[in-house]
N, CA, C and O of each residue as an XYZ file, in Angstrom:
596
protein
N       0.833     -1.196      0.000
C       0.000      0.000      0.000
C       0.871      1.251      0.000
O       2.084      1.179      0.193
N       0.218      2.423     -0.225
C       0.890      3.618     -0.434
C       0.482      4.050      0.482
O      -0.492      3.667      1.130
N       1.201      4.950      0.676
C       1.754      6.205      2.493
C      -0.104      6.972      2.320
O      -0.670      7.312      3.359
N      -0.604      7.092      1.374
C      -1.878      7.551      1.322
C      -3.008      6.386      1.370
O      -4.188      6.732      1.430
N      -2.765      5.417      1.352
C      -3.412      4.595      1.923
C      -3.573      4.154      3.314
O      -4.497      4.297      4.114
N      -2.425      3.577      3.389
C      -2.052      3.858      4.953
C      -2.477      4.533      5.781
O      -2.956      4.047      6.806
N      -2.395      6.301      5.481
C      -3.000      7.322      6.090
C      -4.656      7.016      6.389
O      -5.234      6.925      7.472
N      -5.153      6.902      5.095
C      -6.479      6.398      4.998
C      -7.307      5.580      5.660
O      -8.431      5.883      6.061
N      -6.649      4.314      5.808
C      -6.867      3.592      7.135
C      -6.931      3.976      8.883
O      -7.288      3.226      9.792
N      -6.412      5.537      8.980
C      -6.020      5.532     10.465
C      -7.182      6.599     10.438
O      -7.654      7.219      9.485
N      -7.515      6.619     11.865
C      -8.132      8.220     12.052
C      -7.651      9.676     11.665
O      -6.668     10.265     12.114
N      -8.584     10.133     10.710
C      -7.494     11.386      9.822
C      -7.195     13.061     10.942
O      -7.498     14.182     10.533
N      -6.632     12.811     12.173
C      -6.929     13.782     12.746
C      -4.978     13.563     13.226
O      -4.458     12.541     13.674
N      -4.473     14.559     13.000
C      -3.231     14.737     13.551
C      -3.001     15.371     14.758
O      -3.393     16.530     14.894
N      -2.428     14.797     15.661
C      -2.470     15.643     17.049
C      -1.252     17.025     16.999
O      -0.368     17.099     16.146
N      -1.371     17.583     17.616
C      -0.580     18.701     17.516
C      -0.987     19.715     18.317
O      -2.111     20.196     18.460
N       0.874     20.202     19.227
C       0.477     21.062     20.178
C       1.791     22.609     19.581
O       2.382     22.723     18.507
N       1.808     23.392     20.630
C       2.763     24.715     20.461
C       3.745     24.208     21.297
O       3.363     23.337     22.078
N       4.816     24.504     21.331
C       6.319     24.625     21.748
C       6.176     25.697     23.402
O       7.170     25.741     24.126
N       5.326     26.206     23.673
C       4.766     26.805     24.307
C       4.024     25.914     25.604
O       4.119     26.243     26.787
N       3.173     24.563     25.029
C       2.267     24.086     25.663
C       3.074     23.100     27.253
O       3.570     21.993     27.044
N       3.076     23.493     28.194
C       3.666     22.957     29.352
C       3.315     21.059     28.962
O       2.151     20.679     28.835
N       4.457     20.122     28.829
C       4.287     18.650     29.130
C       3.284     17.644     29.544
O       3.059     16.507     29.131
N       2.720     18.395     30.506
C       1.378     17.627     31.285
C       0.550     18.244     30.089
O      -0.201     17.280     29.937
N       0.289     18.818     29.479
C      -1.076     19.450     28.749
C      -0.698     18.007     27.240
O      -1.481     17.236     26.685
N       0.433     18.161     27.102
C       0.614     17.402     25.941
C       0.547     15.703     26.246
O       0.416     14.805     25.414
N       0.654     15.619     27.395
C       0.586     14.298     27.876
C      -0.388     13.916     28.145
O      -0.610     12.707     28.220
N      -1.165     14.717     28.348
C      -2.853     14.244     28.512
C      -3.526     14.437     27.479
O      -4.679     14.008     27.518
N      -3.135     15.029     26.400
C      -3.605     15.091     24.916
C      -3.293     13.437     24.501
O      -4.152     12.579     24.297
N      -1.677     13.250     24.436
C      -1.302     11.798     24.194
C      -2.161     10.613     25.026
O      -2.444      9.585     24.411
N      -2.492     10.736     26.149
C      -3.037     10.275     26.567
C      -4.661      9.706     26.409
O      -5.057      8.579     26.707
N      -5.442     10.802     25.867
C      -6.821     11.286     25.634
C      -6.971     10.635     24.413
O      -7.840      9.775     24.275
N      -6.181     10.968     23.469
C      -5.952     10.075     21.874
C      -5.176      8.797     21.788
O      -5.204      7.986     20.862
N      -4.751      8.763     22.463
C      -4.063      7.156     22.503
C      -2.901      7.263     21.392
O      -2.903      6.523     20.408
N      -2.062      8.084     21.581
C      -1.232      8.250     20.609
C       0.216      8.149     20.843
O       0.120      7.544     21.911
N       1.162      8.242     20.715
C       2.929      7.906     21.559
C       3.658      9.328     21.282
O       4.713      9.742     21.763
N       2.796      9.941     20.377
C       3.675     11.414     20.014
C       2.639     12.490     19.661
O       1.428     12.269     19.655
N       3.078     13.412     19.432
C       2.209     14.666     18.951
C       3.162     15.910     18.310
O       3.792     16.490     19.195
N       3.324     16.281     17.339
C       4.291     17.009     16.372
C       3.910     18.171     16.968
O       2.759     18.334     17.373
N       4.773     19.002     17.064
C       5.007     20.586     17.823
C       5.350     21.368     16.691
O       6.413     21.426     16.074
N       3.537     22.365     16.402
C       3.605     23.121     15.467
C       4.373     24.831     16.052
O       4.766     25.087     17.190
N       4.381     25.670     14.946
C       4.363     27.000     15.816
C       4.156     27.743     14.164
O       4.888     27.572     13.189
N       3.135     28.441     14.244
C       2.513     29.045     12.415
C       2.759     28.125     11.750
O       3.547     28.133     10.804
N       2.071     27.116     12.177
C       2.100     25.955     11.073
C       2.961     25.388     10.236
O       2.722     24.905      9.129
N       4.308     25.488     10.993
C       5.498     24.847     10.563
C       5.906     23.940     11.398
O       6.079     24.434     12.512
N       6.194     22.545     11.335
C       7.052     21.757     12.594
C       8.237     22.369     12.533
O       8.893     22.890     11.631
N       8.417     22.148     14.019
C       9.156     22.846     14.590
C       9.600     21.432     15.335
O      10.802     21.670     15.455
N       9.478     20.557     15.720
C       9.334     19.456     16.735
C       8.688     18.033     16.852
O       7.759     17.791     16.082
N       9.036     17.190     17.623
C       8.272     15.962     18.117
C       8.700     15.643     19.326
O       9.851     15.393     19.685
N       7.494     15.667     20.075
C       6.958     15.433     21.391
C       6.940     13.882     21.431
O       5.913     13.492     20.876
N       7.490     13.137     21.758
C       7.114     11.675     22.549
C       7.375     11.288     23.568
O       8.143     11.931     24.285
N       6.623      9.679     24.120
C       6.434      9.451     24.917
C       8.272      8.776     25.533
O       8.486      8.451     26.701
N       9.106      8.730     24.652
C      10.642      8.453     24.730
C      11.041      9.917     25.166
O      11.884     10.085     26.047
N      10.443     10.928     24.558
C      11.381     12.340     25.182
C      11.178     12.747     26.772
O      12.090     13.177     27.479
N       9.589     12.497     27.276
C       9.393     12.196     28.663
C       9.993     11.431     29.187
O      10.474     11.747     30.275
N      10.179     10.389     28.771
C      11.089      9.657     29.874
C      12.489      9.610     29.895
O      13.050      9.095     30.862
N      13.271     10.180     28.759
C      14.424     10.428     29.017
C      14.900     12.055     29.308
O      15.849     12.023     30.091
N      14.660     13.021     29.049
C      14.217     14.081     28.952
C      13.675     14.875     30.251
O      14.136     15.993     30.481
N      13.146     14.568     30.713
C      11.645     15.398     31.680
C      11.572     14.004     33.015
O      10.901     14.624     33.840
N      11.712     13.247     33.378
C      11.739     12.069     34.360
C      13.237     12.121     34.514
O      13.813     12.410     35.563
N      13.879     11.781     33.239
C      15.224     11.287     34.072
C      16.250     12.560     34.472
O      17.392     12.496     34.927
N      15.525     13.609     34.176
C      15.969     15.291     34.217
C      16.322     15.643     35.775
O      17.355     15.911     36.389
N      14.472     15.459     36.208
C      14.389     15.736     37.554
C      13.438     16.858     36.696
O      13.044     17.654     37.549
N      13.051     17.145     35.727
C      11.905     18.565     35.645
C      10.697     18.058     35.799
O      10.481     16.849     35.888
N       9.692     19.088     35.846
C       8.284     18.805     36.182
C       7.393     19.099     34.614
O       7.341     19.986     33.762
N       6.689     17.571     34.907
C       5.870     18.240     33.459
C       4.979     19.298     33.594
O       4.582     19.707     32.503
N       4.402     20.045     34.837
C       3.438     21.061     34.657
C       3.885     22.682     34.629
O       3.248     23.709     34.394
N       5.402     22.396     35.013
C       6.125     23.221     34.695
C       7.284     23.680     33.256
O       7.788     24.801     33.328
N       7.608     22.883     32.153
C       8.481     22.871     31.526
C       7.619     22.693     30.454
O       6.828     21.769     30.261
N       7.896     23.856     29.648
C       7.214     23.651     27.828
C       7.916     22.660     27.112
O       9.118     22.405     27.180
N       6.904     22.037     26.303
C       7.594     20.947     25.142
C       8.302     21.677     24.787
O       8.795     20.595     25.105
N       9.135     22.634     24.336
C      10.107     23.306     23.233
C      11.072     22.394     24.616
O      11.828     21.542     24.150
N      11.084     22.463     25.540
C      12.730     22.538     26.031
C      13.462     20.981     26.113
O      14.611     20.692     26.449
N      12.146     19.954     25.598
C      12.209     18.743     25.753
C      12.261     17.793     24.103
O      12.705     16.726     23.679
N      11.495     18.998     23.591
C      11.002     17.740     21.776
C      12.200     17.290     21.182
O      13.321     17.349     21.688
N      11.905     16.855     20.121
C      13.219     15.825     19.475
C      13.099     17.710     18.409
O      12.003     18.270     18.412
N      14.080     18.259     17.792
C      13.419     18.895     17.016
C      14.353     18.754     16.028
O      14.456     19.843     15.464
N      15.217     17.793     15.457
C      15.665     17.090     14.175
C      14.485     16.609     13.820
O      14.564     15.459     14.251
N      12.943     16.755     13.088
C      12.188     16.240     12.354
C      12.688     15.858     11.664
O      13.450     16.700     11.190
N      12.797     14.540     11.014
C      12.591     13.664      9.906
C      11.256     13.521      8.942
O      10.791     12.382      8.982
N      10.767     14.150      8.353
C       9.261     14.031      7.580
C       9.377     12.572      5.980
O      10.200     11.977      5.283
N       8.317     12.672      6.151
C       8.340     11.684      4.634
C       6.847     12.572      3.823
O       5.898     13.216      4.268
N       7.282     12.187      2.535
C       6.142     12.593      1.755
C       4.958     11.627      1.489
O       4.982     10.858      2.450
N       3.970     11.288      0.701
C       3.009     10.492      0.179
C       3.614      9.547     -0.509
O       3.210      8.409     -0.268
N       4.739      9.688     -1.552
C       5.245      9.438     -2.335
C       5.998      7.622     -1.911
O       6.029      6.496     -2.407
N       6.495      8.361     -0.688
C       7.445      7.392      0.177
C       6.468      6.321      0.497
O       5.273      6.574      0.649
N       7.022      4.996      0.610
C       6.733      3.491      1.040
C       7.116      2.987      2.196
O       8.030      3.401      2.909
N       6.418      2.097      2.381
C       6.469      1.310      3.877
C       7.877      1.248      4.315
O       8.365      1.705      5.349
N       8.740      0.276      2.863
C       9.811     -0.186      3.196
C      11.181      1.090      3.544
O      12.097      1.177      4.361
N      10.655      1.930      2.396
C      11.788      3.360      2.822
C      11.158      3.827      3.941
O      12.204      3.944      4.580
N      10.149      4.267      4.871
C       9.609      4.427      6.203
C      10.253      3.389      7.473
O      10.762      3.812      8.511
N      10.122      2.252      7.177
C      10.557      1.036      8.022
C      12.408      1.432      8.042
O      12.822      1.923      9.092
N      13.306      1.233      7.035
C      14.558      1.705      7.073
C      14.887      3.315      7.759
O      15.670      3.442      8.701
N      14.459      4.009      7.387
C      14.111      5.586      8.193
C      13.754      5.440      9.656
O      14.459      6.160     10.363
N      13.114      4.920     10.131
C      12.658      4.465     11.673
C      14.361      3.358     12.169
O      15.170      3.534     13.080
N      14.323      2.775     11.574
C      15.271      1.652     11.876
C      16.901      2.654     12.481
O      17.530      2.797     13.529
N      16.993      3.271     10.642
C      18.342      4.171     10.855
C      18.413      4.908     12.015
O      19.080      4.593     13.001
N      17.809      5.770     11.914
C      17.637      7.074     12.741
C      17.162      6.522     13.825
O      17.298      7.308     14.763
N      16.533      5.274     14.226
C      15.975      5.168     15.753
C      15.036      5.933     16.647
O      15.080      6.283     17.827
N      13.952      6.102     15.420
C      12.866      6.965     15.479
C      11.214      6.001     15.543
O      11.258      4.889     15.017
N      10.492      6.235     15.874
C       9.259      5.509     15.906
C       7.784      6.482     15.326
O       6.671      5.992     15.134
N       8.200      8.095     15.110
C       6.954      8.532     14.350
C       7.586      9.629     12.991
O       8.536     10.401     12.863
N       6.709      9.268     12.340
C       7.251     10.080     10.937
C       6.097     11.188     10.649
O       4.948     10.803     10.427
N       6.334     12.188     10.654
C       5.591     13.157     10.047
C       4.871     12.985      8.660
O       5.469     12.038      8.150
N       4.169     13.287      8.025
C       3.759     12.980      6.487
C       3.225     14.507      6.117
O       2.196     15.094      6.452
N       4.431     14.939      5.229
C       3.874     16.194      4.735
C       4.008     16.608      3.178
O       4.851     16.066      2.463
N       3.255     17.454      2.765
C       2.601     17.408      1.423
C       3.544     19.079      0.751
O       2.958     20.104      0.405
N       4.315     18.970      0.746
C       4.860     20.569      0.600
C       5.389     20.587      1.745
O       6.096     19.697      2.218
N       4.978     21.928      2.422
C       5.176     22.123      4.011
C       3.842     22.041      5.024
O       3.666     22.600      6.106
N       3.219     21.395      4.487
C       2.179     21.070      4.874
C       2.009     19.874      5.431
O       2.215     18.828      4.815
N       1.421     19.960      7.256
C       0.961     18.554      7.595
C       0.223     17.986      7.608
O      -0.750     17.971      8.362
N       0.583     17.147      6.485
C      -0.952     15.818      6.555
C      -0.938     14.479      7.442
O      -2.020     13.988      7.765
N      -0.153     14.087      7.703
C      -0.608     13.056      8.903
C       0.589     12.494      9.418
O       1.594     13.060      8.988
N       0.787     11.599     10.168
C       1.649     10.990     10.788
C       1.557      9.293     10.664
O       0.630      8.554     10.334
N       2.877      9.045     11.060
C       2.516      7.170     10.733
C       3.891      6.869     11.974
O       4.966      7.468     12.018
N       3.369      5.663     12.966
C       4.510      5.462     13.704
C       4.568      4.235     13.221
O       3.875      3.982     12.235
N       5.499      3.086     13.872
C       5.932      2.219     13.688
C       5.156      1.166     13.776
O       5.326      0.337     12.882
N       4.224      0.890     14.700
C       3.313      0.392     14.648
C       2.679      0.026     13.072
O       2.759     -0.995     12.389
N       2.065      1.257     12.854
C       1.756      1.409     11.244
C       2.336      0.769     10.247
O       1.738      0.052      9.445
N       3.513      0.996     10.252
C       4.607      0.509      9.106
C       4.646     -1.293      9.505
O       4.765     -2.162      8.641
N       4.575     -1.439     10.315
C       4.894     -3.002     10.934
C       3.562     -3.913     10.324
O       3.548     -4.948      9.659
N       2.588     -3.159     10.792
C       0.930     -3.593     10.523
C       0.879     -3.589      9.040
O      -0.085     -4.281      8.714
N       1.618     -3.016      7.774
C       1.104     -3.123      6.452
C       2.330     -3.865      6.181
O       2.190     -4.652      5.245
N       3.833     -3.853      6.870
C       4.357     -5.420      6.458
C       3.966     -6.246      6.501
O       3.612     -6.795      5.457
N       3.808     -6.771      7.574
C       2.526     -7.845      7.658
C       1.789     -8.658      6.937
O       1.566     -9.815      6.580
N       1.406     -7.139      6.856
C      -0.244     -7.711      5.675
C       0.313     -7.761      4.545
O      -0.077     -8.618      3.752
N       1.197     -7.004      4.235
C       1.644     -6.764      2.919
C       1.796     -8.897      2.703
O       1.269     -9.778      2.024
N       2.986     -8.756      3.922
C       3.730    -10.440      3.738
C       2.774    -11.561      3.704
O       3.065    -12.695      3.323
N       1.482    -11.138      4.173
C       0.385    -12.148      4.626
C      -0.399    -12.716      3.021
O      -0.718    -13.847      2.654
N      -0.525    -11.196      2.251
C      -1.352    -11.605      1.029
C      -0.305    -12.065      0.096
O      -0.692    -12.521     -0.980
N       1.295    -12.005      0.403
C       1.699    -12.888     -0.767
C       2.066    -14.280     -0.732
O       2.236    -15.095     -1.639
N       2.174    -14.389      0.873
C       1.985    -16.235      1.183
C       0.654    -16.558      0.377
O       0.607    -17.468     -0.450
N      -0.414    -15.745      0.682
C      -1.873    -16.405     -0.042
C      -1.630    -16.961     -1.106
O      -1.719    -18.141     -1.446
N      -1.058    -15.322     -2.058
C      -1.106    -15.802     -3.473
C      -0.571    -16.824     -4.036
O      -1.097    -17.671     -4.759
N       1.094    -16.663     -3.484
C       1.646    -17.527     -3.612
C       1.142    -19.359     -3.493
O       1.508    -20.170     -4.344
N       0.545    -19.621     -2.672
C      -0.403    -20.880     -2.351
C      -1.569    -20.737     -3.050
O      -2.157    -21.817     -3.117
N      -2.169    -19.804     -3.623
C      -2.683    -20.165     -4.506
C      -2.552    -20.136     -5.994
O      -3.375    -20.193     -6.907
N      -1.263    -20.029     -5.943
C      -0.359    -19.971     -7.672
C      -0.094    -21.186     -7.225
O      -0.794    -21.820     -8.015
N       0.669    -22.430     -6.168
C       1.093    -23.556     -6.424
C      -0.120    -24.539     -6.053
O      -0.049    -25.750     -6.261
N      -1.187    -23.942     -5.513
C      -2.398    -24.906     -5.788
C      -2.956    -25.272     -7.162
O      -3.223    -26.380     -7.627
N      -3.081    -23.829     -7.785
C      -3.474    -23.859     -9.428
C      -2.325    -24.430    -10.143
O      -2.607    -24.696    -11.311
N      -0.980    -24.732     -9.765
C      -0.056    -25.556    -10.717
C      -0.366    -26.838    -10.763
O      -0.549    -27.534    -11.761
N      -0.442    -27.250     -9.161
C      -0.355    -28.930     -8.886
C      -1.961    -29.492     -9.257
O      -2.427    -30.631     -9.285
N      -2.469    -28.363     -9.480
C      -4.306    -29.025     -9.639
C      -3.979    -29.434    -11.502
O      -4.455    -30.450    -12.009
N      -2.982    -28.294    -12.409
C      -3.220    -28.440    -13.688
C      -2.750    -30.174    -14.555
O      -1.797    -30.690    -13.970
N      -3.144    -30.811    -15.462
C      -2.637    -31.735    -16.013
C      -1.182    -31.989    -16.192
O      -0.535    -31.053    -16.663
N      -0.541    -33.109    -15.894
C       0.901    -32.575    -16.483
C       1.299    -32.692    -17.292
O       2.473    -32.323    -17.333
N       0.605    -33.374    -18.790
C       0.928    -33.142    -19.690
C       1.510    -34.180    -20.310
O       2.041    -34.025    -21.410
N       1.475    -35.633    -19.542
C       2.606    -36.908    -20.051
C       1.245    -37.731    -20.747
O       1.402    -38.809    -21.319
């Protein structure tokens, strides 16, 4: 499947907070959506990524307080983005390299959605699942045909 498919499948709502927004506000957003990250806009440019890895290494193992400390002083803010264009397997290598678990998906400079690892794992999968099928059913339709002696 394509990165717009993919997208398609998930709930089309991207979470997203300000660089501004104190930790606990973003953590109970993550929380509320069931999500592991939330991209840190500011005029509608990323600027950031908020995850649930930057809290705990970051903000816990700090000694700071999340109701005190804005995501800016904590996010990953090397974004890595991918376009529509991009595939599971270049997404899956990108996560792998870099040791990242959410990818931005943007259209220009524009954000259209996000995909974590989860995601990418779930359409290998499937991807790998429908070609065992086929595959078994290309050597069912061989061994069913005459052989010809």
């Amino acid at each position: 499947k394509s990165l717009k498919q993919i997208l398609a499948a998930k709930p089309s709502a991207v979470h997203t907070v300000a660089p501004d927004t104190p930790i606990f506000t973003a953590l109970n957003l993550m929380a509320e959506k069931n999500v592991g990250a939330v991209v840190v806009l500011e005029a509608e440019k990323i600027v950031g990524v908020f995850s649930e890895r930057d809290y705990a290494r970051k903000v816990v193992l700090a000694g700071k307080t999340s109701k005190d400390t804005p995501v800016r002083e904590v996010m990953t803010t090397k974004v890595i983005c991918i376009s529509l264009e991009d595939d599971a397997p270049h997404c899956m290598t990108l996560m792998t390299e870099k040791r990242i678990r959410h990818l931005p998906v943007v259209e220009g400079d524009r954000l259209i959605g996000i995909v974590s690892i989860g995601d990418i794992v779930k359409e290998v999968l499937s991807h790998h699942e429908r070609l065992i099928h086929d595959l078994a059913l290309e050597r069912m339709t061989f061994l069913n045909q005459p052989s010809g002696y």
